[in-house]
PDB file as gemmi writes it, atoms N, CA and C in Angstrom:
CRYST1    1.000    1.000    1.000  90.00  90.00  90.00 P 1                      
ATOM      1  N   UNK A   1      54.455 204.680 -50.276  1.00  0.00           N  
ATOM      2  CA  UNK A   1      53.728 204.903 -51.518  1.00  0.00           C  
ATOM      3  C   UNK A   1      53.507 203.556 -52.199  1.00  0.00           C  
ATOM      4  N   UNK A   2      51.838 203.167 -52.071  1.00  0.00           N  
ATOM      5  CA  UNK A   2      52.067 201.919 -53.371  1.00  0.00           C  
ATOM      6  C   UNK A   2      51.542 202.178 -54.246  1.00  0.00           C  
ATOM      7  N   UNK A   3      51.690 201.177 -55.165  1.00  0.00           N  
ATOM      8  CA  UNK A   3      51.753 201.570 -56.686  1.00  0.00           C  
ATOM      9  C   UNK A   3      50.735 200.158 -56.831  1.00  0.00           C  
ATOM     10  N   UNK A   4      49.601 200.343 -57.787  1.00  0.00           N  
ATOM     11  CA  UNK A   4      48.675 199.528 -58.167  1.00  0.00           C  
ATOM     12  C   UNK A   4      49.106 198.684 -59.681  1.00  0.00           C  
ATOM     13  N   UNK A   5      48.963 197.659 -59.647  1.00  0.00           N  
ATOM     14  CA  UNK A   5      49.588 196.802 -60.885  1.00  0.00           C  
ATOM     15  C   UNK A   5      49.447 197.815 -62.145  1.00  0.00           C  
ATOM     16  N   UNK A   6      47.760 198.394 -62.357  1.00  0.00           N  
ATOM     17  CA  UNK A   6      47.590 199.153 -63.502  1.00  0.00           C  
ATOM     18  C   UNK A   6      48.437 200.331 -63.368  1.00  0.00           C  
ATOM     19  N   UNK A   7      49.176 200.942 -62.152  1.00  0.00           N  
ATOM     20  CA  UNK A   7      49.697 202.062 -62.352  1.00  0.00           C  
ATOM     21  C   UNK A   7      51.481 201.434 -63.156  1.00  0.00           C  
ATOM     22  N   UNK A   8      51.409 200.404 -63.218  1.00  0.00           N  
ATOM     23  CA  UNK A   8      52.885 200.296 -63.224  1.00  0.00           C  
ATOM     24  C   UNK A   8      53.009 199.414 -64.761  1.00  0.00           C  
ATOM     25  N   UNK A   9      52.407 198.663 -64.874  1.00  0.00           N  
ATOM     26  CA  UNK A   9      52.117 197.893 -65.847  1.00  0.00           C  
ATOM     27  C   UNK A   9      51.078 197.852 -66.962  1.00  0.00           C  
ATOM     28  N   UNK A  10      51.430 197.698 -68.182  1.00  0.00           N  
ATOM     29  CA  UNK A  10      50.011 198.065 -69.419  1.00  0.00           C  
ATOM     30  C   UNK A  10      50.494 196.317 -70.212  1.00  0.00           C  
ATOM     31  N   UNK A  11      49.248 196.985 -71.134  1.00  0.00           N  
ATOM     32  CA  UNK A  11      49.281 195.420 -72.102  1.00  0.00           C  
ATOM     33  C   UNK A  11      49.011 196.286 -73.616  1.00  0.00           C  
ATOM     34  N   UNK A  12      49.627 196.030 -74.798  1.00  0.00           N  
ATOM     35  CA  UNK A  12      49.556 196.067 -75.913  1.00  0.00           C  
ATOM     36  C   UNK A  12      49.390 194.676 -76.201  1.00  0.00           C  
ATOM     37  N   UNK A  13      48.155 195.261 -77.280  1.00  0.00           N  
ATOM     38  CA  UNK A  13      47.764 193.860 -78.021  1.00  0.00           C  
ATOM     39  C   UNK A  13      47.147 194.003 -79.481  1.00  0.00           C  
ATOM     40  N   UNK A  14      47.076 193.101 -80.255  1.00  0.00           N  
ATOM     41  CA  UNK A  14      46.623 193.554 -81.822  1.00  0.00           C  
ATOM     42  C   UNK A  14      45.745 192.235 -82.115  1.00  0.00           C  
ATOM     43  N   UNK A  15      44.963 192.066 -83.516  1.00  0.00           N  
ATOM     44  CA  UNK A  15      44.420 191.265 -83.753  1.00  0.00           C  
ATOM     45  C   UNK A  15      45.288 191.323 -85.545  1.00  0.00           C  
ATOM     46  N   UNK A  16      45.809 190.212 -85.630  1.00  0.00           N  
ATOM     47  CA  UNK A  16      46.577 189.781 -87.208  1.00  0.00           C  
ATOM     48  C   UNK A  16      45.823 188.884 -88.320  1.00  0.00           C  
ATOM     49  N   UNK A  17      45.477 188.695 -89.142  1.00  0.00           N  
ATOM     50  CA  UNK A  17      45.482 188.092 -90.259  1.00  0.00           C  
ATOM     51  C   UNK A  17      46.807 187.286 -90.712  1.00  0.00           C  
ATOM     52  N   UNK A  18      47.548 187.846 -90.230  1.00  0.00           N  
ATOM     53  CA  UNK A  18      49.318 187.499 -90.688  1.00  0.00           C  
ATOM     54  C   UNK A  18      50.071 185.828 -90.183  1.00  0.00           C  
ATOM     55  N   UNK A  19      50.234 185.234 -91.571  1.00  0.00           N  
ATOM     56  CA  UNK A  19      50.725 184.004 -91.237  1.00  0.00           C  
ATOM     57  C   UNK A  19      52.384 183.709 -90.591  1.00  0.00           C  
ATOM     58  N   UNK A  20      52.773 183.371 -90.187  1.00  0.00           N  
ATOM     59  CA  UNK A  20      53.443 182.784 -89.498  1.00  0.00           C  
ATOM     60  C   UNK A  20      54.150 181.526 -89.310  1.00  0.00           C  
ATOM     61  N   UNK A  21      56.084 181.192 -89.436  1.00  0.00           N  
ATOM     62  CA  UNK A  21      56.116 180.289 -89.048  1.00  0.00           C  
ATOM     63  C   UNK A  21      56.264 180.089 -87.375  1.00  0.00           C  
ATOM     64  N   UNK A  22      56.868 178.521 -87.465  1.00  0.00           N  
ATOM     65  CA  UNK A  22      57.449 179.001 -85.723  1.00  0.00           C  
ATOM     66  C   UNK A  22      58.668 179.436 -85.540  1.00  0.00           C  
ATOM     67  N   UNK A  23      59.935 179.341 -86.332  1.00  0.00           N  
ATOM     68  CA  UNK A  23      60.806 179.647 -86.415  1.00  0.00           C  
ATOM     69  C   UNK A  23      60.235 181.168 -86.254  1.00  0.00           C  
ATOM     70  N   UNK A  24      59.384 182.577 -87.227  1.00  0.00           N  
ATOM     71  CA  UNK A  24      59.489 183.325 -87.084  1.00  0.00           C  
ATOM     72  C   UNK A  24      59.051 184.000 -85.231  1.00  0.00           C  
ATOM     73  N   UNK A  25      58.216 183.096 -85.081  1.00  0.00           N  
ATOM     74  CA  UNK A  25      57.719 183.466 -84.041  1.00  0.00           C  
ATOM     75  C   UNK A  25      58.604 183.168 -82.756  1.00  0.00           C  
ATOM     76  N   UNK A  26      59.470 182.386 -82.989  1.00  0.00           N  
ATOM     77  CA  UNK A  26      60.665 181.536 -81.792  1.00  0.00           C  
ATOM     78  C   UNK A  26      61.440 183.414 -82.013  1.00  0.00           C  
ATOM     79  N   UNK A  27      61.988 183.714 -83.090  1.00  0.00           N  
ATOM     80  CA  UNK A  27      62.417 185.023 -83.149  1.00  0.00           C  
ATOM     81  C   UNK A  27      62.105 186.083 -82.846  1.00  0.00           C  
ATOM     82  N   UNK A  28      60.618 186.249 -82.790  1.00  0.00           N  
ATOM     83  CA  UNK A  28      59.936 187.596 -81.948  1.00  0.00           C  
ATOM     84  C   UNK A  28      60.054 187.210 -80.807  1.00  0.00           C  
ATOM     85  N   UNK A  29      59.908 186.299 -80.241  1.00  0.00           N  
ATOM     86  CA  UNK A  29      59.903 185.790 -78.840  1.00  0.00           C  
ATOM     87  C   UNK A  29      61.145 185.993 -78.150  1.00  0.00           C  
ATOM     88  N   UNK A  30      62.021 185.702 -79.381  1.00  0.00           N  
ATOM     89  CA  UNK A  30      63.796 186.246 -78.246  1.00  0.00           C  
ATOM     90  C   UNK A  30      63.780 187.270 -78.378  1.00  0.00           C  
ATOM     91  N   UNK A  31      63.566 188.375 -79.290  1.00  0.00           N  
ATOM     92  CA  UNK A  31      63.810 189.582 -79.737  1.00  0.00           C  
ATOM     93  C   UNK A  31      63.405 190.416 -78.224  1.00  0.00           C  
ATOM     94  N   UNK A  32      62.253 190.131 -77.634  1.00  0.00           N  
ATOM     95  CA  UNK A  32      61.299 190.397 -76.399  1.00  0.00           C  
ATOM     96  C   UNK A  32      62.289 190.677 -75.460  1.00  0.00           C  
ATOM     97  N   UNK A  33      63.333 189.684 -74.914  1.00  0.00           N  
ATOM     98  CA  UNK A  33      64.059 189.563 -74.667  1.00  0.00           C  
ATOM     99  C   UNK A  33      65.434 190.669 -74.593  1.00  0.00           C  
ATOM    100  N   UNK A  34      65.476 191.359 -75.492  1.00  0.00           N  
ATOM    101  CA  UNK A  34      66.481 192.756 -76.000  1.00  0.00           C  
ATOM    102  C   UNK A  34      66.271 193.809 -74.909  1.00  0.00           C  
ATOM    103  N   UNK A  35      64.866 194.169 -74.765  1.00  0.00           N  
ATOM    104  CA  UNK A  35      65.030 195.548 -73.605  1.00  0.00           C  
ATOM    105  C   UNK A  35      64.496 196.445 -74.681  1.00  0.00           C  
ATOM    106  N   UNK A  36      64.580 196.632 -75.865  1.00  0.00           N  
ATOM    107  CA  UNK A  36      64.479 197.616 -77.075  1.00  0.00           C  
ATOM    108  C   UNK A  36      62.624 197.354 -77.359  1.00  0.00           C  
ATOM    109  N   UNK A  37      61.916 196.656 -76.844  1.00  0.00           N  
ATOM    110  CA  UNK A  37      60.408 196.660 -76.886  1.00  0.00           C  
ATOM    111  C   UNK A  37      59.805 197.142 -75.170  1.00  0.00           C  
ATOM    112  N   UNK A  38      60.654 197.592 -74.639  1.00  0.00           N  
ATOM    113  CA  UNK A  38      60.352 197.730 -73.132  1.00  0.00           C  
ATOM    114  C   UNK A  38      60.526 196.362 -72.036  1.00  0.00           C  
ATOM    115  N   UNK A  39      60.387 196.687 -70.633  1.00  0.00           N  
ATOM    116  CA  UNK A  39      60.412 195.569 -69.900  1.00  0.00           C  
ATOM    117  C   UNK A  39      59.041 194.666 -69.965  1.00  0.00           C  
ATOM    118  N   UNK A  40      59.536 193.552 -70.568  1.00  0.00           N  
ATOM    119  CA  UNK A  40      58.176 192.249 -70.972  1.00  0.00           C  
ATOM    120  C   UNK A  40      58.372 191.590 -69.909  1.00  0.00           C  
ATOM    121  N   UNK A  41      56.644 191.548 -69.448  1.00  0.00           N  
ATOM    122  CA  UNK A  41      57.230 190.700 -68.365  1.00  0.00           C  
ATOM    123  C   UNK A  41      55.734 188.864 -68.806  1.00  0.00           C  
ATOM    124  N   UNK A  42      55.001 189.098 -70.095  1.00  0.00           N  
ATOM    125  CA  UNK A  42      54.167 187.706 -69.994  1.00  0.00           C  
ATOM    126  C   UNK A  42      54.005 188.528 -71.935  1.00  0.00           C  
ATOM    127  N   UNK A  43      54.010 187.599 -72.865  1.00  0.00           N  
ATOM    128  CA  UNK A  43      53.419 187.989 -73.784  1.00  0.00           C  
ATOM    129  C   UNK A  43      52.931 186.532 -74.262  1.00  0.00           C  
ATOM    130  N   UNK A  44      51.475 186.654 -74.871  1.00  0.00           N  
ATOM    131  CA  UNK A  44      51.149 185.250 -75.490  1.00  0.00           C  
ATOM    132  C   UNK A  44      50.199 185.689 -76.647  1.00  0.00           C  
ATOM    133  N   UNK A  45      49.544 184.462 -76.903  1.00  0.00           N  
ATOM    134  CA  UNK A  45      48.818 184.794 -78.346  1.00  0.00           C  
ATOM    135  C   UNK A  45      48.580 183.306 -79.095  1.00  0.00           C  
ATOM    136  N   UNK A  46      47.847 183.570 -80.576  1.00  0.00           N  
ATOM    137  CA  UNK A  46      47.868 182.184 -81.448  1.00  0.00           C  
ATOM    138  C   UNK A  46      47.647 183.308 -82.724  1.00  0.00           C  
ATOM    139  N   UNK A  47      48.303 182.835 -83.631  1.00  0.00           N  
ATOM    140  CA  UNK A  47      48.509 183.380 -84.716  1.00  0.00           C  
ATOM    141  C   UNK A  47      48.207 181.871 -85.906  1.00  0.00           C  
ATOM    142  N   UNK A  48      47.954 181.781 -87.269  1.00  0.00           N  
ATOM    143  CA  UNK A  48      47.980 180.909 -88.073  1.00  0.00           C  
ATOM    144  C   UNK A  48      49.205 180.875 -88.759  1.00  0.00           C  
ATOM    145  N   UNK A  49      49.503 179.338 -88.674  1.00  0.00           N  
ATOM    146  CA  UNK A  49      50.551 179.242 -89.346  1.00  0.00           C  
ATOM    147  C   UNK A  49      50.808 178.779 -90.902  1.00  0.00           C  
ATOM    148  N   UNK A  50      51.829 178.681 -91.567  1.00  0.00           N  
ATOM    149  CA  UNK A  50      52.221 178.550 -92.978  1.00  0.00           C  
ATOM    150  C   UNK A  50      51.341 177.372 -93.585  1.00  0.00           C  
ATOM    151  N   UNK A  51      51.692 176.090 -92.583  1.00  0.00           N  
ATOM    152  CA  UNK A  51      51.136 174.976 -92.768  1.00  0.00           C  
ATOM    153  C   UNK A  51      49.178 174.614 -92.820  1.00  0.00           C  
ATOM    154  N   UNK A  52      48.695 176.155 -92.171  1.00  0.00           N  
ATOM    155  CA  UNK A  52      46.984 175.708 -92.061  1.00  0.00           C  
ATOM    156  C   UNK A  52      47.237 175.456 -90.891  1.00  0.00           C  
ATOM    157  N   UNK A  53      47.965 175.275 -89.729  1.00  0.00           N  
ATOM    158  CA  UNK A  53      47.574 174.888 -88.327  1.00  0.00           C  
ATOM    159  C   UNK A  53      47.327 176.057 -87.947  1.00  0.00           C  
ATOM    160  N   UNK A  54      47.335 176.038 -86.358  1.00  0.00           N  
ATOM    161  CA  UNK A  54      47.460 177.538 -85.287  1.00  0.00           C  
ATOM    162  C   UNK A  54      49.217 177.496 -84.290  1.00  0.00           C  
ATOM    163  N   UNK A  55      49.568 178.537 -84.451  1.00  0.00           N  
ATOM    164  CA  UNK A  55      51.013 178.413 -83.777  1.00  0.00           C  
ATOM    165  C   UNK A  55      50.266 179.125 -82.550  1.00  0.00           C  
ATOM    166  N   UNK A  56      50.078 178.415 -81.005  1.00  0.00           N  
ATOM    167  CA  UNK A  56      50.046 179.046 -79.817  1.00  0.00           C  
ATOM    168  C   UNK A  56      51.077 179.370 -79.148  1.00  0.00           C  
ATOM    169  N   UNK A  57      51.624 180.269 -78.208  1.00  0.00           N  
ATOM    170  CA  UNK A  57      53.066 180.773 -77.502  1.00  0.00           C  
ATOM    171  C   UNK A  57      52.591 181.569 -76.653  1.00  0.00           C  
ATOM    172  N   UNK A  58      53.426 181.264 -75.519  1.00  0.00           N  
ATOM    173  CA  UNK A  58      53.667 182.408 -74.232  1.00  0.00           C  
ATOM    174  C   UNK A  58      55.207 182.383 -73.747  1.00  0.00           C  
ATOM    175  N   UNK A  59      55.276 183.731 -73.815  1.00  0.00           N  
ATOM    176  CA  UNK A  59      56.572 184.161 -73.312  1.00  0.00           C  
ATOM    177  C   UNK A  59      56.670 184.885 -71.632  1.00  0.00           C  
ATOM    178  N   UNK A  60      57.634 184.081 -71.588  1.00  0.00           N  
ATOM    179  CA  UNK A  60      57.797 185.048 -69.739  1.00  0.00           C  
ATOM    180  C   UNK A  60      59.681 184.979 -70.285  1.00  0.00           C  
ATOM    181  N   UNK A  61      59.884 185.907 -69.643  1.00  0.00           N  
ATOM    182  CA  UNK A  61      61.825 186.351 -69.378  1.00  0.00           C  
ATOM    183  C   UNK A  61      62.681 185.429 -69.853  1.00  0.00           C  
ATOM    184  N   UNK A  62      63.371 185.294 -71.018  1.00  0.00           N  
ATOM    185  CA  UNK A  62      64.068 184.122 -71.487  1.00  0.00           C  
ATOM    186  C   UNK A  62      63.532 182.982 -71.078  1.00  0.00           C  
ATOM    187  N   UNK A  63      62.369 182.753 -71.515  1.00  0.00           N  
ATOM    188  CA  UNK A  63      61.810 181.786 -71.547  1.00  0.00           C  
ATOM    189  C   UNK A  63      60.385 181.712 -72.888  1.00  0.00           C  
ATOM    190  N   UNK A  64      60.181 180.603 -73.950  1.00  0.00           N  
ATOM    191  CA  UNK A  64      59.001 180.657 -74.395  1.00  0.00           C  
ATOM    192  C   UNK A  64      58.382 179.298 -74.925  1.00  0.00           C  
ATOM    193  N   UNK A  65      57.276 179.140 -75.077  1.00  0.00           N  
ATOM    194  CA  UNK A  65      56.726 178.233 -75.734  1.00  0.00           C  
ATOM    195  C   UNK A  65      56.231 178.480 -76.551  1.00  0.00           C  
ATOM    196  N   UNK A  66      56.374 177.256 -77.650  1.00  0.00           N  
ATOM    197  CA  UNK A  66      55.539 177.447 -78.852  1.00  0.00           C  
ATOM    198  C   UNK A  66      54.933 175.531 -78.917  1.00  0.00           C  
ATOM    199  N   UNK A  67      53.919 176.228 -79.360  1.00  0.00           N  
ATOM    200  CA  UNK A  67      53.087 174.847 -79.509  1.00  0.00           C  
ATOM    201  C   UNK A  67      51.621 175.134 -80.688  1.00  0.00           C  
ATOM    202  N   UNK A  68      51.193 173.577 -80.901  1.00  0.00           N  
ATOM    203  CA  UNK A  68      50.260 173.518 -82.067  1.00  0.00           C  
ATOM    204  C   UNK A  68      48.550 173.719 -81.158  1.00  0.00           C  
ATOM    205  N   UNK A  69      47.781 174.935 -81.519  1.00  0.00           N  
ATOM    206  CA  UNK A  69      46.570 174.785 -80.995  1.00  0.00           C  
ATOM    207  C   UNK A  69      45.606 174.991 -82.382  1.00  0.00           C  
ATOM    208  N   UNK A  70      44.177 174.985 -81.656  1.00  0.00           N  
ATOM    209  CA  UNK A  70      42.503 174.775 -82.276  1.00  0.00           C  
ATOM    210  C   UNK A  70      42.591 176.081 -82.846  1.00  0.00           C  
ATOM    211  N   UNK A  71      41.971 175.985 -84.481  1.00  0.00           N  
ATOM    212  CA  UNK A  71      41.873 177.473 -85.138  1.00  0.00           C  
ATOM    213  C   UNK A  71      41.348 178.197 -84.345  1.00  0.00           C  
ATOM    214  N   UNK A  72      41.324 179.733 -84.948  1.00  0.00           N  
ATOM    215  CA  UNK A  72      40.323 180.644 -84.256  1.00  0.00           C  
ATOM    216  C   UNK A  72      40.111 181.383 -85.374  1.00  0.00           C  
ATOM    217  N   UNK A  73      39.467 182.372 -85.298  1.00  0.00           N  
ATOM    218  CA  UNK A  73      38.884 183.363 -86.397  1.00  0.00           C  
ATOM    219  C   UNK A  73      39.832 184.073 -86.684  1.00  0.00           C  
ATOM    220  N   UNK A  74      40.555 185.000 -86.024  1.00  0.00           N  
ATOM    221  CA  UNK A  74      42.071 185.502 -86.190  1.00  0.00           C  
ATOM    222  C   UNK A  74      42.829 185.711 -85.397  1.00  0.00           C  
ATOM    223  N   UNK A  75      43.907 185.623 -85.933  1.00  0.00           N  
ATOM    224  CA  UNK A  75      45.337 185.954 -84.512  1.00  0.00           C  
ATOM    225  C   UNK A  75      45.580 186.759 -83.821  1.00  0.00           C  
ATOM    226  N   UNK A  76      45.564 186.495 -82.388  1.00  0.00           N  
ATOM    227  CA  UNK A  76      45.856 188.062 -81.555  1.00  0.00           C  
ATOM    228  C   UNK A  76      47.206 187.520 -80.666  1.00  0.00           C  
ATOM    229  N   UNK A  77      47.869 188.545 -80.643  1.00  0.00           N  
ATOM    230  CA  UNK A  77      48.841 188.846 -79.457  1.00  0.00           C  
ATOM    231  C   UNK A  77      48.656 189.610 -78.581  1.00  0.00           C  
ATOM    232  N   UNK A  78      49.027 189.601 -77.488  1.00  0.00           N  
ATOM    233  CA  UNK A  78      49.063 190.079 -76.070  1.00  0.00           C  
ATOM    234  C   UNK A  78      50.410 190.083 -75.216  1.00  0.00           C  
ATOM    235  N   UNK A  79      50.739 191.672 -75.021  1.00  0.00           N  
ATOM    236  CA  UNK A  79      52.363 191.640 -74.451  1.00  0.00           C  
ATOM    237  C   UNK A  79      52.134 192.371 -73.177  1.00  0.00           C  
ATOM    238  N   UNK A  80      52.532 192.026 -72.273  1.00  0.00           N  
ATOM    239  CA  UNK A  80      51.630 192.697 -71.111  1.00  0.00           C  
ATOM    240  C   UNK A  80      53.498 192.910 -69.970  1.00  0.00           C  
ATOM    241  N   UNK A  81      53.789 194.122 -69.655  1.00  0.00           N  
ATOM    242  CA  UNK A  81      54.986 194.502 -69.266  1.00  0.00           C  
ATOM    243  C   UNK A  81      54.854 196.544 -68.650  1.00  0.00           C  
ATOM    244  N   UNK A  82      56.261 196.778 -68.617  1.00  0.00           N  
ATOM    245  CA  UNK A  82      56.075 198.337 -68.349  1.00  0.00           C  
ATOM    246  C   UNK A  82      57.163 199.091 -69.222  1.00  0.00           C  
ATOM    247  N   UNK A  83      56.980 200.165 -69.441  1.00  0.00           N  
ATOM    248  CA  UNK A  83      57.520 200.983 -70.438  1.00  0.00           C  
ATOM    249  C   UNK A  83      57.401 200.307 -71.951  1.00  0.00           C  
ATOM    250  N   UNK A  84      56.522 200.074 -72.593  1.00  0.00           N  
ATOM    251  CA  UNK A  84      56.736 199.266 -73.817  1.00  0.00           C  
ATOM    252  C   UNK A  84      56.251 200.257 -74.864  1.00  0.00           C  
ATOM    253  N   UNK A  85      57.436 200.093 -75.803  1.00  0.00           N  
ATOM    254  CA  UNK A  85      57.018 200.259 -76.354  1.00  0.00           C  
ATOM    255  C   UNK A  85      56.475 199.869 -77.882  1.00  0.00           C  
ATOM    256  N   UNK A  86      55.180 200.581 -78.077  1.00  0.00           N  
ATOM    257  CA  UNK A  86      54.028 200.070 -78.542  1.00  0.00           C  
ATOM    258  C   UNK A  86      54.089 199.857 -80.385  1.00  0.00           C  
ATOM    259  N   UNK A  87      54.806 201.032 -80.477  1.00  0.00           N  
ATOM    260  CA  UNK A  87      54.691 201.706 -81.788  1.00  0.00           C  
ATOM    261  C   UNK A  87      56.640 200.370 -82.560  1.00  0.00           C  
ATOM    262  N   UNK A  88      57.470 199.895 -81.706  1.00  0.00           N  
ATOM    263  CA  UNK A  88      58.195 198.604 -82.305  1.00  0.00           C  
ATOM    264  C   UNK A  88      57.711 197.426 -82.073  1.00  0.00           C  
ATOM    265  N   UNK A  89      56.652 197.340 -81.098  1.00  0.00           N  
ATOM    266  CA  UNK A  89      55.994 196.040 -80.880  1.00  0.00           C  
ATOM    267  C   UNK A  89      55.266 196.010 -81.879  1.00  0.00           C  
ATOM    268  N   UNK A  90      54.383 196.734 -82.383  1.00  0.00           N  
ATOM    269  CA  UNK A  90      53.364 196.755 -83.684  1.00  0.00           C  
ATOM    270  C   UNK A  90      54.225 196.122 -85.073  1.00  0.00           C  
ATOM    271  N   UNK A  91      55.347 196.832 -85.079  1.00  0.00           N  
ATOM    272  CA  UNK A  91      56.402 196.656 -86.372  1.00  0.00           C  
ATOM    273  C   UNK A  91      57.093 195.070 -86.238  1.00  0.00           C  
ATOM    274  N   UNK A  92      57.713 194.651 -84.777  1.00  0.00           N  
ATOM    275  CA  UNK A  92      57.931 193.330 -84.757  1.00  0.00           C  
ATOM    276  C   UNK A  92      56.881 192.477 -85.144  1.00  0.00           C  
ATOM    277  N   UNK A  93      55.665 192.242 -84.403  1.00  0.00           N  
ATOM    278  CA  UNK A  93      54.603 191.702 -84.527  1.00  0.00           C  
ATOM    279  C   UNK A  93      54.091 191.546 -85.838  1.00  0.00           C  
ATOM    280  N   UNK A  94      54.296 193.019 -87.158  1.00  0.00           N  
ATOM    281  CA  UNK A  94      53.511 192.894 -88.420  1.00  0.00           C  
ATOM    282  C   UNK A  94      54.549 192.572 -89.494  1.00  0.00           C  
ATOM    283  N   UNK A  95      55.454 191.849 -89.118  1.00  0.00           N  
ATOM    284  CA  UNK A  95      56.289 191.677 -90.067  1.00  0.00           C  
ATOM    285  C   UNK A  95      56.630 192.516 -91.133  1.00  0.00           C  
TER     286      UNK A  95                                                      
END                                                                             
């Protein structure tokens, strides 16, 4: 029996207005990490930060980056894994 990536794996994603430091975002990023948002297996995004910059990040398995990128119109995240769930990712994500 195989199983097709889409049968096994989904992506939740949002578009934010919501500012951001990196510290907060270094914290959603471990939080990922818990098991209590489902198995994450890539989440990334650019959100605006406190300062007027852009905070960019990608997360893979105890592992993340955060770094300074080019504005955009607004912030989106993207958590792409299996069993997730959607409805504490929304609540982590909206502060």
């Amino acid at each position: 029996h195989h199983h097709h990536a889409d049968e096994v794996f989904t992506s939740w994603g949002m578009e934010t207005p919501n500012v951001y430091s990196n510290k907060e975002i270094s914290e959603i990023l471990t939080a990922l990490d818990s098991g209590e948002y489902g198995v994450i297996l890539r989440a990334k995004g650019m959100v605006p930060a406190e300062d007027g910059t852009w905070i960019y990040y990608d997360y893979v398995p105890e592992e993340h980056e955060i770094r300074i990128g080019k504005p955009e119109v607004t912030g989106k995240v993207c958590v792409i894994g299996s069993n997730l769930n959607e409805e504490k990712l929304a609540v982590l994500f909206r502060k």
